[in-house]
C-alpha positions as a Markdown table, in Angstrom:
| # | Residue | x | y | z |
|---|---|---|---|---|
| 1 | Unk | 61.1 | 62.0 | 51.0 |
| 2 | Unk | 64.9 | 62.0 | 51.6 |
| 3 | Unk | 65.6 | 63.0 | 55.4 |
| 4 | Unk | 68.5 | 65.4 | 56.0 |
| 5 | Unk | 71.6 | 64.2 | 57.9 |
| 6 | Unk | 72.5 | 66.5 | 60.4 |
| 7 | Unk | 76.6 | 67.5 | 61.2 |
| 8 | Unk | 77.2 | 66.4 | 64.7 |
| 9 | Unk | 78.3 | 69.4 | 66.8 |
| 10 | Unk | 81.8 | 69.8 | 66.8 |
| 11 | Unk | 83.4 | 68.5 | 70.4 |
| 12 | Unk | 86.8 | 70.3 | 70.2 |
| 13 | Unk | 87.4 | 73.9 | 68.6 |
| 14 | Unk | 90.3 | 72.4 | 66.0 |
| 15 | Unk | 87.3 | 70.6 | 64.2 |
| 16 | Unk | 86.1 | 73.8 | 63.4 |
| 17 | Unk | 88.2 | 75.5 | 60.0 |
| 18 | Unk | 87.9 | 79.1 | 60.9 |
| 19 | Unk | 89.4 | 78.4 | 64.5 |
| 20 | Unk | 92.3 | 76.3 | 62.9 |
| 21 | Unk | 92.9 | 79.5 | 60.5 |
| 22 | Unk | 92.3 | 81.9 | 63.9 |
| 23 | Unk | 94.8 | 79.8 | 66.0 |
| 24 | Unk | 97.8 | 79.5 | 63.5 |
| 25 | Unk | 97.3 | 83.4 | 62.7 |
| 26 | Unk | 97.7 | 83.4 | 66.7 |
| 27 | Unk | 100.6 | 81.6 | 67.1 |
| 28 | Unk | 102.7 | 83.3 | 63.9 |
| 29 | Unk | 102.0 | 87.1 | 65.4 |
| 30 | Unk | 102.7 | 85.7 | 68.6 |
| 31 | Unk | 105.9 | 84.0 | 67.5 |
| 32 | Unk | 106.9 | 87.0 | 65.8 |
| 33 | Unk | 106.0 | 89.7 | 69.0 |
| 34 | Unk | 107.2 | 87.2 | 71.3 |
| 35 | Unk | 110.6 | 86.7 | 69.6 |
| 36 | Unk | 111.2 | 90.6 | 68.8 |
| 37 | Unk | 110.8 | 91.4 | 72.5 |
| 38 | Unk | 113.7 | 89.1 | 73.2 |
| 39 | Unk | 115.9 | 90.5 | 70.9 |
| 40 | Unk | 115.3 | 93.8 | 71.1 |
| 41 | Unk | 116.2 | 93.5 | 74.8 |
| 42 | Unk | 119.1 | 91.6 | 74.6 |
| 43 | Unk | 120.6 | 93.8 | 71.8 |
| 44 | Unk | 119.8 | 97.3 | 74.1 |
| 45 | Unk | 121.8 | 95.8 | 77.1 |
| 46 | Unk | 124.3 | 94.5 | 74.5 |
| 47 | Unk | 125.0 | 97.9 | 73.2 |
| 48 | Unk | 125.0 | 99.7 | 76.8 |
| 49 | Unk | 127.7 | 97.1 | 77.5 |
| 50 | Unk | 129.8 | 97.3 | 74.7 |
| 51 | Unk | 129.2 | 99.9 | 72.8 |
| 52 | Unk | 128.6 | 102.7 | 75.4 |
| 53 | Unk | 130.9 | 101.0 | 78.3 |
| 54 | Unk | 128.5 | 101.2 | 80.8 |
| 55 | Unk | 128.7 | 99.0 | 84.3 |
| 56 | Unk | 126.2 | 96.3 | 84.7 |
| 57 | Unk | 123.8 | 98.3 | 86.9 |
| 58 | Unk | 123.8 | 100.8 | 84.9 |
| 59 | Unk | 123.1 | 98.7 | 81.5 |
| 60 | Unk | 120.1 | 97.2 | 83.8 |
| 61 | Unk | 118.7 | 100.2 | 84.2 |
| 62 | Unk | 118.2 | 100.9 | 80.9 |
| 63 | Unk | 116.7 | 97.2 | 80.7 |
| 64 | Unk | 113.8 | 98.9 | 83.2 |
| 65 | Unk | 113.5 | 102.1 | 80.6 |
| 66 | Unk | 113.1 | 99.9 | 78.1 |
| 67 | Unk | 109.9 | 98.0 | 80.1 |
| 68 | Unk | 108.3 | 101.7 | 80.7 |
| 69 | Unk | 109.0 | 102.7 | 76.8 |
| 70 | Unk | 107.0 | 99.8 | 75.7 |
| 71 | Unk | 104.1 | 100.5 | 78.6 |
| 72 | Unk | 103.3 | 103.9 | 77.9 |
| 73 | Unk | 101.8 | 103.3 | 74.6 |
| 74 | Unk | 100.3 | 100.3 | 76.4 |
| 75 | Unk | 98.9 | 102.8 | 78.9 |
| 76 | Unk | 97.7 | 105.8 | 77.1 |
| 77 | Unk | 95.6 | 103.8 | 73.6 |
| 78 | Unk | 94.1 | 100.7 | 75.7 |
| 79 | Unk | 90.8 | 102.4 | 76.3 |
| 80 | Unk | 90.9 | 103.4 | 72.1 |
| 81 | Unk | 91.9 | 99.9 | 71.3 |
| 82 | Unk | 88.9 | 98.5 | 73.2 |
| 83 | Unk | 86.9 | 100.9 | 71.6 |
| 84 | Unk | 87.9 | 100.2 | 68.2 |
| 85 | Unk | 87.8 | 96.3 | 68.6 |
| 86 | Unk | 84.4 | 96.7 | 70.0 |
| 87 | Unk | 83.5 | 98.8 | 67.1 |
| 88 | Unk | 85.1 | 97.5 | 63.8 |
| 89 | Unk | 85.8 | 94.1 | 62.5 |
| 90 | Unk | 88.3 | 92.1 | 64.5 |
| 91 | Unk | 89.8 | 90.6 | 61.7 |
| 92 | Unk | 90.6 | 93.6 | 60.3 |
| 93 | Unk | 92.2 | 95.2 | 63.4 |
| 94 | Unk | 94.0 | 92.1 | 63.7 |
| 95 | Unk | 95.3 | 91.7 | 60.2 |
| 96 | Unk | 96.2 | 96.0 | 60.1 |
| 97 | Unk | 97.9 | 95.7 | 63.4 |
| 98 | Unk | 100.1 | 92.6 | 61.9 |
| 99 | Unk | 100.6 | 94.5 | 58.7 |
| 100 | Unk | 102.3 | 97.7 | 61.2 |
| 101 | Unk | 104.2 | 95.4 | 62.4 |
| 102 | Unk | 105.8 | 94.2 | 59.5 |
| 103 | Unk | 107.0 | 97.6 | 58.9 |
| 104 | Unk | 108.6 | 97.9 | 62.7 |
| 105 | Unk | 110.1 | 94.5 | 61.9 |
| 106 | Unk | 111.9 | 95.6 | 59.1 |
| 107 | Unk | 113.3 | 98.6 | 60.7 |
| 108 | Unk | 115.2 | 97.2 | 63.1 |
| 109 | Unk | 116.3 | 94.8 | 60.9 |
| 110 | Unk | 117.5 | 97.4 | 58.8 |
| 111 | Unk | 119.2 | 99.0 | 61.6 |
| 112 | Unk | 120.4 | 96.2 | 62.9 |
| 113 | Unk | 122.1 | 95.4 | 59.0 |
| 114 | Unk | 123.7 | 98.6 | 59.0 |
| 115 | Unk | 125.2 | 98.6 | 62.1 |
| 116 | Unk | 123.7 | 101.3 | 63.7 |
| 117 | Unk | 123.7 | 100.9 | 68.0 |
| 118 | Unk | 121.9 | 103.5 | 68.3 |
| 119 | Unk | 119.8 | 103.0 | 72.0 |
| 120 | Unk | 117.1 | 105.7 | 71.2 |
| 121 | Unk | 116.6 | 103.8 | 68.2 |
| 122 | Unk | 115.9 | 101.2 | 70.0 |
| 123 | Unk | 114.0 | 102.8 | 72.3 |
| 124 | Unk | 111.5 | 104.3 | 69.3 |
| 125 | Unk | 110.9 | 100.8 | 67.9 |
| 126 | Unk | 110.0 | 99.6 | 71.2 |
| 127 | Unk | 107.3 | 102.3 | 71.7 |
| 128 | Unk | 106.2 | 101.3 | 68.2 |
| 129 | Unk | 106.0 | 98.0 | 68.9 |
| 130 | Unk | 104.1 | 98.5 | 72.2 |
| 131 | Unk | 101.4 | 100.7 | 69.9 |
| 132 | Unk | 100.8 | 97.6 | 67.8 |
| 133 | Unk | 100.8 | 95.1 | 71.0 |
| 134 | Unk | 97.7 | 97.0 | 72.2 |
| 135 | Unk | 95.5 | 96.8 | 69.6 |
| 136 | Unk | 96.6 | 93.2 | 68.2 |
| 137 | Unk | 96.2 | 91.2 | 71.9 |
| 138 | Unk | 92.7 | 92.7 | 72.3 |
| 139 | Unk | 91.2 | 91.9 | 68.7 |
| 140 | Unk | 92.8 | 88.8 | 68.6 |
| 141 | Unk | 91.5 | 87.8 | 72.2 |
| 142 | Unk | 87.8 | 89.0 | 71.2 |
| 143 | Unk | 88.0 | 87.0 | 68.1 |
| 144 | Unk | 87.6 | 83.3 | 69.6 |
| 145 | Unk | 84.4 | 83.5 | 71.3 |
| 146 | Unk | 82.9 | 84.6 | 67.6 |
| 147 | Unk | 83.7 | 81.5 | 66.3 |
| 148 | Unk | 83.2 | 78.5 | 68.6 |
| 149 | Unk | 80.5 | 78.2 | 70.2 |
| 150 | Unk | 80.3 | 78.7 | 74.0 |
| 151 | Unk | 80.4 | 75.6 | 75.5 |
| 152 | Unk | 83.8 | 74.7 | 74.0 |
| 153 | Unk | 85.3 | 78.1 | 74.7 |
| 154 | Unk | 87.1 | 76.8 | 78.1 |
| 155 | Unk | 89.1 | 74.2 | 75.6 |
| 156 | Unk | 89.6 | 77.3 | 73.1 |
| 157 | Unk | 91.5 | 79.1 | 75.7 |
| 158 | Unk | 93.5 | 76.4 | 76.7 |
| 159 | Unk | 94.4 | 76.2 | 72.7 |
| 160 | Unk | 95.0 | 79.8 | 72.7 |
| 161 | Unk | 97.5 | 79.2 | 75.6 |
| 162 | Unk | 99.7 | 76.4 | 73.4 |
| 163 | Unk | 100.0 | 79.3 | 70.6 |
| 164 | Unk | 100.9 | 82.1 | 72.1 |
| 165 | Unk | 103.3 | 79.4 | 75.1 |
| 166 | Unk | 104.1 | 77.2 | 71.7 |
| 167 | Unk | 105.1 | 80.7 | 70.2 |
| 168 | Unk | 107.1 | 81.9 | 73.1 |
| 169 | Unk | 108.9 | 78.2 | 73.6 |
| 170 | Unk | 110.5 | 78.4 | 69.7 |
| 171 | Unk | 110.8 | 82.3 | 69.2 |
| 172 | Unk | 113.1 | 83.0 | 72.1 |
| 173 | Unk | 115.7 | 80.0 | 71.2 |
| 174 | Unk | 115.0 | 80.0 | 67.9 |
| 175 | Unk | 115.7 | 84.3 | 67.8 |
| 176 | Unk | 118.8 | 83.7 | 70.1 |
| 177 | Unk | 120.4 | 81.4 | 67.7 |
| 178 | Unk | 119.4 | 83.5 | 64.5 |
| 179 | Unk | 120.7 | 86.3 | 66.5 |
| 180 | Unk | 124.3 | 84.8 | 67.2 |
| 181 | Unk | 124.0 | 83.5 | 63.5 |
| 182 | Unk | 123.1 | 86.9 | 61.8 |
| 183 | Unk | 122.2 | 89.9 | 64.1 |
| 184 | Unk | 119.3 | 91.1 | 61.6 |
| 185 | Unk | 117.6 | 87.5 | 60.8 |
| 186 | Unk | 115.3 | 87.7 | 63.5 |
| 187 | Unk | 113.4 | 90.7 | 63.0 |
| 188 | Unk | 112.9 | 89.7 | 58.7 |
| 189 | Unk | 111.7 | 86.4 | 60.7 |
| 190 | Unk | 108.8 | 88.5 | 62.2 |
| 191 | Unk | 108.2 | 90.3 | 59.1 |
| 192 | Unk | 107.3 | 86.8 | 57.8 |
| 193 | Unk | 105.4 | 85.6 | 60.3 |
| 194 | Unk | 103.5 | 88.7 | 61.1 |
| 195 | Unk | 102.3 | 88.7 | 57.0 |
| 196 | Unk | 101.3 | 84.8 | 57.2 |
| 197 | Unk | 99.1 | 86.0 | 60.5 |
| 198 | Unk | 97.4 | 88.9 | 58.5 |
| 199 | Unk | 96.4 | 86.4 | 55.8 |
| 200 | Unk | 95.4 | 83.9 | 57.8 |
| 201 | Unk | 93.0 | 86.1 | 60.3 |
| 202 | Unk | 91.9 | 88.0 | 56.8 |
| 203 | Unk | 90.4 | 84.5 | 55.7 |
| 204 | Unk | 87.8 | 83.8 | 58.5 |
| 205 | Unk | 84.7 | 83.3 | 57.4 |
| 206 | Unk | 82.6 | 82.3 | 59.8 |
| 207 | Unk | 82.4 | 84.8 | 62.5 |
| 208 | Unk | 79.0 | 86.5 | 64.5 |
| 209 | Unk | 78.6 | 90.1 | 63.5 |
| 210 | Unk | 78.9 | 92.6 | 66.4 |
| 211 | Unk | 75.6 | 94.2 | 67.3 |
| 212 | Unk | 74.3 | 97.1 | 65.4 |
| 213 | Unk | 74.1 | 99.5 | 69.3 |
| 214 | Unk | 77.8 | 98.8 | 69.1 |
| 215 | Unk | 79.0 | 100.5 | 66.1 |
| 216 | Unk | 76.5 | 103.7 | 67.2 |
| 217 | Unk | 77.3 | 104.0 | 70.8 |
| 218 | Unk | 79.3 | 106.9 | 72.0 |
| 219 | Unk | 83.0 | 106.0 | 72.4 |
| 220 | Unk | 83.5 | 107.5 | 75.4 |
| 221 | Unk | 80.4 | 106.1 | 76.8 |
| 222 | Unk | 81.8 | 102.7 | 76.0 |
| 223 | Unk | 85.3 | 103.5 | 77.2 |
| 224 | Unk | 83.2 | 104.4 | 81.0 |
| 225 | Unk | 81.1 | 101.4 | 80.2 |
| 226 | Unk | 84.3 | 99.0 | 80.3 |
| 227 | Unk | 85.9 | 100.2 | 83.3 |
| 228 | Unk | 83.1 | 100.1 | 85.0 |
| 229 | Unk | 81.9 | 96.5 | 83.9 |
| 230 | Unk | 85.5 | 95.2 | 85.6 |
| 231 | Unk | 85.3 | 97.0 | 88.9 |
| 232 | Unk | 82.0 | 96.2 | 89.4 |
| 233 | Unk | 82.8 | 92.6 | 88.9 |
| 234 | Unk | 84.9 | 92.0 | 92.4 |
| 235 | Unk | 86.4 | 88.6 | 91.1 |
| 236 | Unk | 87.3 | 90.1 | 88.2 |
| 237 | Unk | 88.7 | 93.1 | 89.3 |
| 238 | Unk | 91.0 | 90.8 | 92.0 |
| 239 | Unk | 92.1 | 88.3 | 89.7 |
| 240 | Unk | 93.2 | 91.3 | 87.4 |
| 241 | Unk | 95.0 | 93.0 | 89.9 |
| 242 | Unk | 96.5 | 90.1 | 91.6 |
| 243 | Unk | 98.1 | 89.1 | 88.6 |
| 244 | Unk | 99.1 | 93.1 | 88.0 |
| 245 | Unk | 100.8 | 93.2 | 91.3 |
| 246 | Unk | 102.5 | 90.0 | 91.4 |
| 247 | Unk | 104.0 | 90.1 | 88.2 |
| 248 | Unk | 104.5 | 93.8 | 88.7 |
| 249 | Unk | 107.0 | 92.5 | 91.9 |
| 250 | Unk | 107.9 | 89.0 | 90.7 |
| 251 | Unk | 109.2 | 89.5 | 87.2 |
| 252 | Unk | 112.3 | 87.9 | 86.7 |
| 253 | Unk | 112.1 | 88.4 | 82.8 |
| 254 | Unk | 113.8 | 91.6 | 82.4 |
| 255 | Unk | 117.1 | 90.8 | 84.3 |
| 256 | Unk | 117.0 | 87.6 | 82.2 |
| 257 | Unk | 119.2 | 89.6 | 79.8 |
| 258 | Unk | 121.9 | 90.0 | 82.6 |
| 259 | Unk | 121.8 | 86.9 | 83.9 |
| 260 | Unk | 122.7 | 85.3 | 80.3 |
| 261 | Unk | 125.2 | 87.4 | 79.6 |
| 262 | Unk | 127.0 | 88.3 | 83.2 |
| 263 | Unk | 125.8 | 85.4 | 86.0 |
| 264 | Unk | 125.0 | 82.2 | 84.2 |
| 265 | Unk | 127.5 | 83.5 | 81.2 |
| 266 | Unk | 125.2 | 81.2 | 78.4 |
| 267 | Unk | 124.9 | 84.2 | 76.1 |
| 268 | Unk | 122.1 | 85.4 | 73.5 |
| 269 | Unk | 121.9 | 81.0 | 73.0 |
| 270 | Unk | 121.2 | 80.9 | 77.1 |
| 271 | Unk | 118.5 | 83.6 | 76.7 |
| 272 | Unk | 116.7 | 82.6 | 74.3 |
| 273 | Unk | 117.0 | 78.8 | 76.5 |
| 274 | Unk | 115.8 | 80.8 | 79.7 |
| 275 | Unk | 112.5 | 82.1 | 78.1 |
| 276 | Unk | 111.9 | 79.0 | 76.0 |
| 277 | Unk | 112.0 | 76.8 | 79.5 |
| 278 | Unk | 109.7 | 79.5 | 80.8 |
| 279 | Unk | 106.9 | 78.7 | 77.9 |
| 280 | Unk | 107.9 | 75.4 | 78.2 |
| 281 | Unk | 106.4 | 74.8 | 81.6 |
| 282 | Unk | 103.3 | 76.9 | 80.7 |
| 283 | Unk | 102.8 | 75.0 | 77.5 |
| 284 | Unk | 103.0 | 71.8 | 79.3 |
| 285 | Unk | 100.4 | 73.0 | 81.8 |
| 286 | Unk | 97.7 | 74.2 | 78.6 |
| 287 | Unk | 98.0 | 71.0 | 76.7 |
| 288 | Unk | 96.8 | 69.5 | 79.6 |
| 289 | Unk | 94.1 | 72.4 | 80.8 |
| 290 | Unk | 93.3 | 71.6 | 77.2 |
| 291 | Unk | 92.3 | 68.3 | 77.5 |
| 292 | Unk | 91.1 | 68.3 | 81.1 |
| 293 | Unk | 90.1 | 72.5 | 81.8 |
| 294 | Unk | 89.9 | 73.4 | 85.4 |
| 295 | Unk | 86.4 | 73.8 | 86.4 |
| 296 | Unk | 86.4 | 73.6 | 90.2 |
| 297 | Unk | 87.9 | 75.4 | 93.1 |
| 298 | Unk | 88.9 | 78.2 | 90.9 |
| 299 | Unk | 89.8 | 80.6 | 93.0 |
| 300 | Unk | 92.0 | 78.5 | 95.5 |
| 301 | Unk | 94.2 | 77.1 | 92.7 |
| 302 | Unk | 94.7 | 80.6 | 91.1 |
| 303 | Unk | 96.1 | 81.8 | 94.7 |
| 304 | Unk | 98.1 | 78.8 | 94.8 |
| 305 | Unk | 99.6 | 78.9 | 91.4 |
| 306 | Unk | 100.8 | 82.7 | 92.1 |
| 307 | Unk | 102.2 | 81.4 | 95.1 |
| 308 | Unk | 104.2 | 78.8 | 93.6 |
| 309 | Unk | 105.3 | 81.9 | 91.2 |
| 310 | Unk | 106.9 | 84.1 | 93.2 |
| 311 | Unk | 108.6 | 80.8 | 95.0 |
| 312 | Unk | 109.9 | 79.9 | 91.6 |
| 313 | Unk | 111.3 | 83.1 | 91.1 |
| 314 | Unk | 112.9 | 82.8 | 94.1 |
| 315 | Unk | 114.8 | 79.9 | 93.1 |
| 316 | Unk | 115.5 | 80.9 | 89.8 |
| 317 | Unk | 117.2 | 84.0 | 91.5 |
| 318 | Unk | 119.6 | 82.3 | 93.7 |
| 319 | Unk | 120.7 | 79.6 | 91.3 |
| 320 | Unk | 123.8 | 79.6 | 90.1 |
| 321 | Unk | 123.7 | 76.5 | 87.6 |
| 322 | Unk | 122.3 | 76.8 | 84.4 |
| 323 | Unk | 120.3 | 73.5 | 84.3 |
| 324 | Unk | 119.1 | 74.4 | 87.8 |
| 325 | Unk | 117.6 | 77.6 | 86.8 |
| 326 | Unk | 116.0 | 76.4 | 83.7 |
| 327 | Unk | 114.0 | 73.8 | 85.8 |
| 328 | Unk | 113.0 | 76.9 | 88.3 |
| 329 | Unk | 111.6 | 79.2 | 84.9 |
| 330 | Unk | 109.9 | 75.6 | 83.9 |
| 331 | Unk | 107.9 | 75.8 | 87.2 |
| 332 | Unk | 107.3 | 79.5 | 87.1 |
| 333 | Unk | 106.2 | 79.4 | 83.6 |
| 334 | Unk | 103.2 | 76.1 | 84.6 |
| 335 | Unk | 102.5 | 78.5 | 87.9 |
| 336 | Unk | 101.9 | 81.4 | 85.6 |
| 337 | Unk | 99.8 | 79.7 | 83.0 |
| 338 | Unk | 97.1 | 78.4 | 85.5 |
| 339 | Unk | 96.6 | 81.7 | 86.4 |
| 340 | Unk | 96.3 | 82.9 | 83.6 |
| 341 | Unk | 93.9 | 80.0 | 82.1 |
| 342 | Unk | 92.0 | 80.9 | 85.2 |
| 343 | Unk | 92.0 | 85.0 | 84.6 |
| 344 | Unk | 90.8 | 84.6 | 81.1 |
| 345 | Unk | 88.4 | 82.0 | 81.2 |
| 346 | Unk | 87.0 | 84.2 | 83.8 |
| 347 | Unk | 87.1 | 87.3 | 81.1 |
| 348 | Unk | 85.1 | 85.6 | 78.2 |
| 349 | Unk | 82.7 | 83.9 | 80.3 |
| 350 | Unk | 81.4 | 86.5 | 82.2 |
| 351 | Unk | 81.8 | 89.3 | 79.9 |
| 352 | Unk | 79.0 | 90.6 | 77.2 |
| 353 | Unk | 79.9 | 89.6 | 73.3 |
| 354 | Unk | 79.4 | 93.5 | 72.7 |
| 355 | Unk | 82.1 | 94.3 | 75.6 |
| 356 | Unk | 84.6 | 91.4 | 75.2 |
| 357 | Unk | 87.7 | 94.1 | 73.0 |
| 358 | Unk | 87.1 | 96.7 | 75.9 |
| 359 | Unk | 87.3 | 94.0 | 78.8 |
| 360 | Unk | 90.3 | 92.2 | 77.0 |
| 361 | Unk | 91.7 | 95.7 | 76.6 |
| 362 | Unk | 91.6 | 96.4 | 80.2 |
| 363 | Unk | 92.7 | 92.9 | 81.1 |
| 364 | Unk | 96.1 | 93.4 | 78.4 |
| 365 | Unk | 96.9 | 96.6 | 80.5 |
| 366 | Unk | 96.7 | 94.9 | 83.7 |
| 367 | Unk | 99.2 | 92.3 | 81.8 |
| 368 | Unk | 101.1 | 94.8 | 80.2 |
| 369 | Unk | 101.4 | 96.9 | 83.2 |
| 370 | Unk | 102.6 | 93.4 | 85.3 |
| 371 | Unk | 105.4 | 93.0 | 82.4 |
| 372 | Unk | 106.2 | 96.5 | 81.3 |
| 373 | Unk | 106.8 | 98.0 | 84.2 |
| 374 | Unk | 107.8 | 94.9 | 85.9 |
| 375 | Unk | 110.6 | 95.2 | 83.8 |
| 376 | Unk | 111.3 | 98.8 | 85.1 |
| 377 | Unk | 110.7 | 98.1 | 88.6 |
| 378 | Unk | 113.2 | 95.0 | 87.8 |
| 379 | Unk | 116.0 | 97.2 | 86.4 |
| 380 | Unk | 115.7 | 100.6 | 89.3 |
| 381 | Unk | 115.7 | 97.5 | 92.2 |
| 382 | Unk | 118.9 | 96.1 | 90.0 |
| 383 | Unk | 120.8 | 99.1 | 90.1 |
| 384 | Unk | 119.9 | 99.2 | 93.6 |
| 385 | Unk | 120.1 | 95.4 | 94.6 |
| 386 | Unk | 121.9 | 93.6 | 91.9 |
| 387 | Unk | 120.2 | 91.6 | 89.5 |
| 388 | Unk | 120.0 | 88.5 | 92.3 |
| 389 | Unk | 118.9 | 90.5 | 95.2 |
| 390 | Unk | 116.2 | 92.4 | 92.8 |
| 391 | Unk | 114.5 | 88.8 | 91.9 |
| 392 | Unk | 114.8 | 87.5 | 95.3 |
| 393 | Unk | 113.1 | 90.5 | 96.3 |
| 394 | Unk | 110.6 | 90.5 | 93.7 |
| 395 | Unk | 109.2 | 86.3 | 94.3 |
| 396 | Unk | 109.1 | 87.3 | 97.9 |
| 397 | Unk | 106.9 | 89.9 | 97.3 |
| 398 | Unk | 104.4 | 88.1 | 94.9 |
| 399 | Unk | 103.9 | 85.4 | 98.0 |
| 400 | Unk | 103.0 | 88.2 | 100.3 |
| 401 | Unk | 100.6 | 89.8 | 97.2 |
| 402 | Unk | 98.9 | 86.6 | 96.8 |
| 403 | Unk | 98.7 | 86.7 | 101.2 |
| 404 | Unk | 97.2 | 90.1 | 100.9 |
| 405 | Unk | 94.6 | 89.5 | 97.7 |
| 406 | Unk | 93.4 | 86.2 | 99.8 |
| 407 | Unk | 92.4 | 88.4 | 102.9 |
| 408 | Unk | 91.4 | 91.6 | 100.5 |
| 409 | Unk | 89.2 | 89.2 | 98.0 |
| 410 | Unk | 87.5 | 86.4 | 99.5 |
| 411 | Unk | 85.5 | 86.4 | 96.4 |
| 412 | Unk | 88.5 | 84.9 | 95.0 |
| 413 | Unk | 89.0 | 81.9 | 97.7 |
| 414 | Unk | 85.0 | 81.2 | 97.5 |
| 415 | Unk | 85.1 | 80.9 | 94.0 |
| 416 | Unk | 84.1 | 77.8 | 92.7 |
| 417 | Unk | 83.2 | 77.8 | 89.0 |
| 418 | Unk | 84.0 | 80.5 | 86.5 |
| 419 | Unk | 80.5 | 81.6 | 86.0 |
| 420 | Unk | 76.8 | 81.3 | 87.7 |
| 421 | Unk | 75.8 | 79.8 | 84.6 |
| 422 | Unk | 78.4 | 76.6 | 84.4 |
| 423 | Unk | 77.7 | 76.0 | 88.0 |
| 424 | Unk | 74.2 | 76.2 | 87.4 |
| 425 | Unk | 74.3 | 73.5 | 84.0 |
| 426 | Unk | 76.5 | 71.5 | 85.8 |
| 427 | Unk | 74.3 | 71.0 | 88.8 |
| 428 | Unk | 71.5 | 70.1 | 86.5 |
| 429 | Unk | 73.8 | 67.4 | 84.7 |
């Protein structure tokens, strides 16, 4: 009788072929999004400069209307996009909300060809975009924890982090070259890279079906259901909205547009350098989490790293050398990514297979709603500040945020481990 050889267990997720499919698909969408945002902005302050004449606070302003246009969408369809990841197959949402946009993608290109500096236009794609954004983040998020298996999804986070950081280190330079090159090449470069992602997340194979109660449970019920699960869960629910708040105050992103162009004077080249130094630091920080994931003292280190956030910002405010200012987006981008390794490693551990598109959902808002309107808050306190004063004022207020969340959350200073569970395995190893 011939005894059957067993297939060790894999140890890392990239040994696994439908993750290695899942986390390229990741990283072109994310290249592609990433890289459009950029643009898009740059080209909107662009054409309120030049085109339309207008003064530099006024051309920021527009940079903040541009953050809320690309929030409300964000804002209204979260709850349906849970719903619907929760519901139907991820792939599929995934692959449909790629496919979208594609078409977005080759609009403003088309635009863009023609010559059209049209701000409303501009405006329209970015709502457009922003509808896509919240049902591809959510479906793609809910994906991973269908196809490793739990004990290795800390380490599939981590490698989710290197896409969507790798993604956001060579789409911004990469777009602001194209750009300077050939004003329309970035946006066919998404339409590419968003049709490789819907192949590639149409061809997993492997993944757990969602439970038959899901599909027949009332969608409202499940919207309810979702909120509820993230409120009632108090380290959850401050994580999330320490994060919301101290992006919300310490986003230096939006006036990156005007510093390129008017303060550093490094052009669409310097902006795309200024986010890729950003990802930079926050890719260097998930290769490591990747290899050596956080596991203890949690909560400490996520106050910490918001801290060292909103310092960051500081610097990066005041600087006047270009160099200098790269180094200070280096250190706000490794800040950022430890709390956000910590935020959703916290999300997938502790949250229900059948809820994990409602609670990434929720959690995408709270991002969204940190970057969107970050962004707006960015451009009113520009026009009233100046771009230097508005991003001073913003790091400043993400140390006191992380101050308050400390005293108004002690579940997140006493947090140890991200779940009962690993504390409790651990203890027995």
């Amino acid at each position: 009788m011939t005894s059957r050889t067993e297939t060790p267990a894999p140890t890392s997720p990239l040994q696994i072929a439908d993750y290695r499919r899942f986390w390229l698909a990741r990283f072109c969408a994310s290249l592609a999004s990433t890289g459009m945002v950029v643009i898009i902005a740059y080209q909107l302050y662009d054409v309120a400069r030049g085109e339309y004449g207008m003064s530099i606070p006024r051309a920021s302003f527009h940079l903040g209307l541009l953050g809320f246009a690309q929030f409300a969408p964000i804002f209204l369809l979260t709850p349906v996009a849970g719903v619907v990841v929760d519901r139907f197959d991820r792939r599929k949402v995934a692959a449909l909300a790629s496919a979208i946009d594609v078409l977005i993608a080759l609009g403003l290109g088309v635009m863009t060809w023609l010559n059209i500096h049209s701000l409303p236009g501009l405006y329209c794609f970015a709502v457009l975009h922003g509808m896509v954004r919240v049902f591809l983040n959510p479906s793609f998020s809910a994906i991973a924890p269908n196809i490793v298996p739990p004990q290795l999804l800390p380490k599939a986070i981590a490698l989710n982090s290197i896409a969507g950081q790798g993604a956001t280190i060579v789409g911004p330079a990469a777009y602001g070259f194209l750009y300077a090159a050939h004003h329309p090449v970035p946006y066919w470069t998404s339409a590419v890279m968003q049709t490789v992602a819907a192949v590639l997340v149409l061809s997993i194979v492997g993944m757990r079906r969602l439970a038959p109660d899901a599909r027949r449970s009332n969608p409202v019920r499940q919207i309810v259901e979702g909120f509820r699960f993230v409120w009632t869960e108090r380290f959850l629910l401050g994580c999330t909205t320490l994060d919301l708040f101290a992006v919300l105050l310490g986003g230096a992103t939006a006036l990156m547009p005007v510093f390129a162009r008017d303060i550093l004077h490094v052009g669409a080249e310097g902006l795309g350098q200024m986010r890729a130094a950003t990802a930079l630091g926050a890719a260097s920080v998930a290769i490591w989490l990747s290899i050596r994931p956080l596991e203890r003292e949690v909560g400490v280190k996520m106050l910490l790293a918001v801290a060292v956030y909103g310092a960051m910002t500081v610097g990066f405010g005041l600087s006047r050398w270009f160099p200098l200012s790269l180094i200070f987006l280096a250190g706000l981008g490794a800040a950022d990514m430890i709390s956000v390794f910590i935020r959703l490693s916290l999300v997938q551990l502790r949250t229900p297979d059948e809820m994990r598109g409602r609670v990434s959902a929720i959690s995408g808002l709270a991002i969204s709603a940190s970057n969107e309107l970050g962004e707006m808050q960015s451009g009113i306190a520009a026009s009233l500040l100046g771009a230097t004063g508005a991003v001073v004022f913003g790091g400043t207020g993400a140390i006191f945020v992380t101050l308050a969340w400390a005293w108004l959350f002690p579940e997140i200073r006493r947090a140890r481990t991200f779940s009962p569970r690993l504390e409790q395995t651990a203890h027995e190893g």
